[in-house]
C-alpha positions as CSV (number, residue, x, y, z in Angstrom):
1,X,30.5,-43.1,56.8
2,X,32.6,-40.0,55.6
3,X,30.6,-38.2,53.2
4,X,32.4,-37.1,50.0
5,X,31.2,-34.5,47.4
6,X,32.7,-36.0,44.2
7,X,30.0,-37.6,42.3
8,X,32.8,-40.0,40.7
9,X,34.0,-41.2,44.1
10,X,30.4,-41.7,45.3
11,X,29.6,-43.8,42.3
12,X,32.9,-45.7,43.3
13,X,32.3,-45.8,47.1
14,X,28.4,-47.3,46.0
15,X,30.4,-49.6,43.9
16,X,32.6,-51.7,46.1
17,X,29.9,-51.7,48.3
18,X,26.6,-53.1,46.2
19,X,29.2,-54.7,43.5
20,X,32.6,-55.5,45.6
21,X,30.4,-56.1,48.6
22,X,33.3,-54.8,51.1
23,X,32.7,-54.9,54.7
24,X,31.5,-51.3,56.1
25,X,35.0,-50.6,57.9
26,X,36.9,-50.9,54.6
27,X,34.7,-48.8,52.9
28,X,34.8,-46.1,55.6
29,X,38.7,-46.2,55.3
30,X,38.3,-45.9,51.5
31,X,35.7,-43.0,51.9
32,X,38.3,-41.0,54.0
33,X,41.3,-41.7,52.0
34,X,39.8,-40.1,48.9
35,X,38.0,-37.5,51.2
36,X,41.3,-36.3,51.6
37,X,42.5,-37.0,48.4
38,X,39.7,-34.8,46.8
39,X,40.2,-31.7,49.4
40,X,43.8,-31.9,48.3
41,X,42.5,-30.9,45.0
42,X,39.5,-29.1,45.9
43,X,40.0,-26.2,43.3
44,X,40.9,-29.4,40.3
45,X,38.4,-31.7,38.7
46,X,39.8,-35.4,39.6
47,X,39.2,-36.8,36.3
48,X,41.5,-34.5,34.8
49,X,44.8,-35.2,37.3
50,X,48.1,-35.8,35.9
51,X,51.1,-38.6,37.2
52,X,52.1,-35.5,38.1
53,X,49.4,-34.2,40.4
54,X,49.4,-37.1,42.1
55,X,52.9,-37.9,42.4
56,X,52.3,-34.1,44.6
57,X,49.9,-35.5,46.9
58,X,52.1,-38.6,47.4
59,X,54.6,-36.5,48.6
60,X,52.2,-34.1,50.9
61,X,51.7,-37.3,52.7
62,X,55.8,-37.6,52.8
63,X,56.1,-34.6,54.6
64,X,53.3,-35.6,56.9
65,X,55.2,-38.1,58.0
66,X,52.6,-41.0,57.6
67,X,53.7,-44.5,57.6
68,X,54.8,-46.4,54.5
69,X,52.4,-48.8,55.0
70,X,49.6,-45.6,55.0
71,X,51.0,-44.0,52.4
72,X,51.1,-47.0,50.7
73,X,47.6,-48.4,51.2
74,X,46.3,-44.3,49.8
75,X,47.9,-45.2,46.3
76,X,46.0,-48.5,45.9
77,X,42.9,-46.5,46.9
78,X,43.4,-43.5,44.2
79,X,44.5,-46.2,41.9
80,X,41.8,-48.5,42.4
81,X,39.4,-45.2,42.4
82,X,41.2,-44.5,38.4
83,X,41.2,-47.8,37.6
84,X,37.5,-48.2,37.8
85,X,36.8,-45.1,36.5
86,X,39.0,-46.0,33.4
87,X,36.4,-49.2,33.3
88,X,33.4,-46.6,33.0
89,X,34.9,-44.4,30.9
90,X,35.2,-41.4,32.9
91,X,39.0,-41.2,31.8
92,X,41.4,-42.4,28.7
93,X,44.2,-42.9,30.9
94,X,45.2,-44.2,34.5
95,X,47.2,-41.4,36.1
96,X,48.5,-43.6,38.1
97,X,49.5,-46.8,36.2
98,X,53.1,-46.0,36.6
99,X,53.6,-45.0,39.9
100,X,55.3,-47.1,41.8
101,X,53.9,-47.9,45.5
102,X,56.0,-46.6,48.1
103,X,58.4,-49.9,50.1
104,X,56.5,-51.3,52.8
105,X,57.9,-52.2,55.6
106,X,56.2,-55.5,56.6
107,X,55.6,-56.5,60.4
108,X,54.8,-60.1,60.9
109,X,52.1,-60.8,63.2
110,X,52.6,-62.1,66.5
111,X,52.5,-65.6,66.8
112,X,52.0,-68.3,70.5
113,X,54.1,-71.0,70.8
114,X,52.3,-74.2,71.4
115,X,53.4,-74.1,75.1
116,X,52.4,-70.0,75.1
117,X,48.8,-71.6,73.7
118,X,48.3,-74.2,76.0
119,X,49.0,-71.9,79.1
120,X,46.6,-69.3,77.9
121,X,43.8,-71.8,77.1
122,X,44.1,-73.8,80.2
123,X,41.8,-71.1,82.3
124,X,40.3,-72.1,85.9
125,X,36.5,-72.7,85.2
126,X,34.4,-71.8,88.0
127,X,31.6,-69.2,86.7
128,X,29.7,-69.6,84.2
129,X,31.6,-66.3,82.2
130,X,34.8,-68.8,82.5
131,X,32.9,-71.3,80.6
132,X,31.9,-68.8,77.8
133,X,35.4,-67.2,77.8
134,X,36.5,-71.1,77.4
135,X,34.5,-72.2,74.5
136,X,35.8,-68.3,72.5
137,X,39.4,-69.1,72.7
138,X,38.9,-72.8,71.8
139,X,36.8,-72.1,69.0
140,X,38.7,-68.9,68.1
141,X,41.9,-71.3,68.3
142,X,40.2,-74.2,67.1
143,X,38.8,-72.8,63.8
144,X,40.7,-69.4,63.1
145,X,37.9,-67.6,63.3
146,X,38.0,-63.3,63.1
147,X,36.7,-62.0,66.5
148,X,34.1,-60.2,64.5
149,X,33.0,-63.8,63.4
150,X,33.4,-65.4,66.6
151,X,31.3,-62.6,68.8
152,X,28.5,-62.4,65.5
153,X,27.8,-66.4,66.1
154,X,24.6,-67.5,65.9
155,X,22.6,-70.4,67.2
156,X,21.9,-71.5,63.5
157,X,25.8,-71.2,62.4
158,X,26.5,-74.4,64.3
159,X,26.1,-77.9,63.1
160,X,27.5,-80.0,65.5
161,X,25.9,-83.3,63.4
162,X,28.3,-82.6,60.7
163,X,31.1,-80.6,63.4
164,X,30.9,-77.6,61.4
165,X,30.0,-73.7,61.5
166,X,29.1,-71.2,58.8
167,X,30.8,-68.4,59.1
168,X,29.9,-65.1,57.7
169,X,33.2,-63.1,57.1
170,X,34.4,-60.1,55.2
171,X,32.0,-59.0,52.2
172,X,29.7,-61.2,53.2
173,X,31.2,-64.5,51.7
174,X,30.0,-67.4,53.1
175,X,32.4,-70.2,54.3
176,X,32.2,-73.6,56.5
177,X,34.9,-74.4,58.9
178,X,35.2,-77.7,60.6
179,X,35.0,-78.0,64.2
180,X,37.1,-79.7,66.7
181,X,36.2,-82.5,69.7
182,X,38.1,-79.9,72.0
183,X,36.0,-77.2,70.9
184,X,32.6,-79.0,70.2
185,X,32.8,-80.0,74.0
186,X,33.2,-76.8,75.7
187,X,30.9,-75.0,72.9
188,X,28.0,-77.8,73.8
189,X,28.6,-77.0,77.0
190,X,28.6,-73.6,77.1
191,X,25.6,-73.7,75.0
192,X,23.8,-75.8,77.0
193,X,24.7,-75.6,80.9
194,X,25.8,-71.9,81.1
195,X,24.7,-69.6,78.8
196,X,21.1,-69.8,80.2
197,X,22.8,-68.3,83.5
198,X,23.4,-65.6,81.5
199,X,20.2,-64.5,79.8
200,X,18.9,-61.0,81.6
201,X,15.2,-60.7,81.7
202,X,13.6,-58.5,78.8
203,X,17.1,-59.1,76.9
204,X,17.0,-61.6,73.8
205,X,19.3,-62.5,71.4
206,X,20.4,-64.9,69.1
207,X,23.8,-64.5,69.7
208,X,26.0,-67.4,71.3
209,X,28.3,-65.4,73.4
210,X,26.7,-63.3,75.9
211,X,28.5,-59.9,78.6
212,X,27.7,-59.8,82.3
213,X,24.3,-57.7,81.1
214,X,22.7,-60.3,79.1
215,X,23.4,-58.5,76.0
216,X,26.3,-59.8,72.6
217,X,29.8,-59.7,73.9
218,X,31.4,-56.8,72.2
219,X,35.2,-57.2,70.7
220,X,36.9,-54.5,73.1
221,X,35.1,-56.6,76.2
222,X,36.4,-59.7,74.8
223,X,40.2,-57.6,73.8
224,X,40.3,-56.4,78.1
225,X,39.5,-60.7,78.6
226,X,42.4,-61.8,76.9
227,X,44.5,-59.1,77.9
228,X,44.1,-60.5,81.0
229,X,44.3,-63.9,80.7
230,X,47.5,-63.4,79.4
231,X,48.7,-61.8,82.4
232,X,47.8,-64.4,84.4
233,X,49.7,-66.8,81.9
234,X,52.6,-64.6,82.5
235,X,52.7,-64.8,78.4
236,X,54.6,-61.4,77.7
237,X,53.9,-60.7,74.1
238,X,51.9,-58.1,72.8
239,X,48.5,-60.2,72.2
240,X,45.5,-59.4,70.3
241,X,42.5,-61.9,70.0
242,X,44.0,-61.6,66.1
243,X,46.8,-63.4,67.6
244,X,44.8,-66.4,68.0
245,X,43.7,-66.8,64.1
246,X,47.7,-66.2,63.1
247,X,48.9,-68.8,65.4
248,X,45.5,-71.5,64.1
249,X,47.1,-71.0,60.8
250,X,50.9,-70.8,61.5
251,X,50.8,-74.4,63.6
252,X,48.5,-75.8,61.0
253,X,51.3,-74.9,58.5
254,X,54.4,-76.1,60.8
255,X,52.3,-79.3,61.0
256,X,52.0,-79.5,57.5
257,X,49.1,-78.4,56.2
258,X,49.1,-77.2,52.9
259,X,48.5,-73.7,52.2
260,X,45.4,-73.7,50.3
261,X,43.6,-75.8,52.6
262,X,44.4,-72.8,55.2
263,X,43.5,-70.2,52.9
264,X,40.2,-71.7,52.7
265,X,39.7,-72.1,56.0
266,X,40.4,-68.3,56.9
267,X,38.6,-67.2,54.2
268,X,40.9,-65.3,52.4
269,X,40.0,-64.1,48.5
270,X,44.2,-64.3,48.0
271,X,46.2,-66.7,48.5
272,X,49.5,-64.3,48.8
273,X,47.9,-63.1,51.7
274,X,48.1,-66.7,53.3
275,X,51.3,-66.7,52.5
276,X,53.2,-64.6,55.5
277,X,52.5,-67.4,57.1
278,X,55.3,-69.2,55.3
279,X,58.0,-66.8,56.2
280,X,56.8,-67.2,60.2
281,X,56.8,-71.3,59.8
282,X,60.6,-70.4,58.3
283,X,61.3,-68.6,61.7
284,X,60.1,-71.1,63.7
285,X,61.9,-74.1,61.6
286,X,65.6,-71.5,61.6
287,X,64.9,-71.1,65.6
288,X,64.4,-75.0,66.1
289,X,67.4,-75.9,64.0
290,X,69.4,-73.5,66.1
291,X,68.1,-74.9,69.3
292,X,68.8,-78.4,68.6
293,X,71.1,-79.3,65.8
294,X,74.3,-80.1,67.7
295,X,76.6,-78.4,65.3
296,X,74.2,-74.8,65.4
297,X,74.3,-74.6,69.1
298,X,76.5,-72.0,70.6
299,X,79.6,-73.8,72.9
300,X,81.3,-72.3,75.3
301,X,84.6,-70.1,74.5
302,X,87.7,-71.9,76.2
């Protein structure tokens, strides 16, 4: 983790981890934001900025040309980093309370169609790896898990009595997520049949989902998998294992689950983060009424 001088931002950095309990990758993207944020104003005590001061940085970042999303996501950090300290306090005032955050341009995820889904999870199974890589994208699929989650499984996370797993995600917040018949097979079998074949001698490990040397798949071996799977599919989009989880939650939606349910089930703290879902279960429902509603459909000029 980036190691920053500031006592203050320490304290903070201690706090969203031992308090917040945020995963180590967000607080190593916190820790370097405000790394940069304090060199900025290496010669200036923090606690003592102005809207001014840090209206400056804001636009330092500007003229590095950073993304509005970056830029973006460096104001909730500083903000967040006043805000608590303002909750100790360290300061009287927010410095940044009425800065505005900068317009984000939002991208929404890349989503399979069912067809798309089918063709990528319809792999020839004749190793035993084909069996493992099986059983990840139908329990990826299946339950909408994270690839961290998925590659992290244990023995112990699965209850296939009850056709359930417990899942360990982000912050450490515990969830349970059902289980399907499609994915319970090919798990159990997996489990059972083939992942013996794959145990190296001296190597042992809880984990479910074992690499060619015995040892717990990693998320860039499982990324190079799927990559090419998807060639083989002749599926042209730009795919990430990610892809999988946004398209468990965007058919659940089209199919009329309601969005609660699916917040729960990926395990998000907010709901309006569920919610770009809506907008791509609008796209798909605009795209269908184009394709099929006889008064939408483009007719030849005569």
């Amino acid at each position: 983790m980036v190691i920053v001088v500031n006592s203050k931002v320490t304290e903070y950095i201690e706090y969203l981890k031992y308090a917040k309990k945020l995963s180590e990758n967000t607080l190593i993207s916190y820790a370097k934001e405000l790394d940069v944020f304090e060199s900025y104003f290496s010669k200036k005590n923090l606690l003592e900025l102005r809207e001014d001061d840090i209206k400056k940085f804001l636009e330092n970042l500007d003229n590095l040309e950073l993304t509005s999303n970056t830029r973006s996501h460096y104001l909730t950090v500083i903000n967040s980093f006043y805000h608590f300290c303002l909750k100790e306090d360290y300061i009287t005032k927010n410095p940044c309370e009425n800065i505005l955050l900068p317009k984000v341009n939002k991208k929404l995820p890349e989503v399979l169609t069912y067809e798309e889904t089918d063709r990528l999870l319809n792999i020839p199974l004749n190793t035993p790896y084909d069996f493992r890589t099986k059983a990840m994208l139908e329990l990826m699929y299946g339950s909408g898990l994270r690839v961290s989650e998925l590659i992290n499984l244990k023995f112990n996370n699965i209850d296939f009595k009850n056709d359930s797993i417990r899942i360990l995600g982000k912050g450490s917040k515990e969830r349970i997520v059902p289980i399907n018949e499609t994915s319970k097979k090919y798990l159990s079998l997996y489990m059972d049949k083939y992942r013996p074949l794959l145990i190296k001698k001296g190597k042992n490990t809880d984990n479910i989902f074992l690499n060619n040397r015995g040892l717990v798949i990693t998320r860039q071996g499982f990324f190079k998998i799927l990559k090419s799977l998807c060639q083989k599919a002749s599926i042209k989009k730009n795919i990430s294992p990610h892809t999988l989880r946004h398209s468990f939650a965007t058919h659940l939606l089209q199919n009329g689950a309601d969005l609660r349910i699916i917040q729960e089930l990926l395990g998000h703290s907010d709901i309006a983060t569920t919610q770009i879902y809506t907008h791509l279960s609008s796209e798909h429902t605009h795209d269908e009424y184009l394709n099929t509603h006889p008064r939408a459909q483009k007719k030849e000029e005569k």
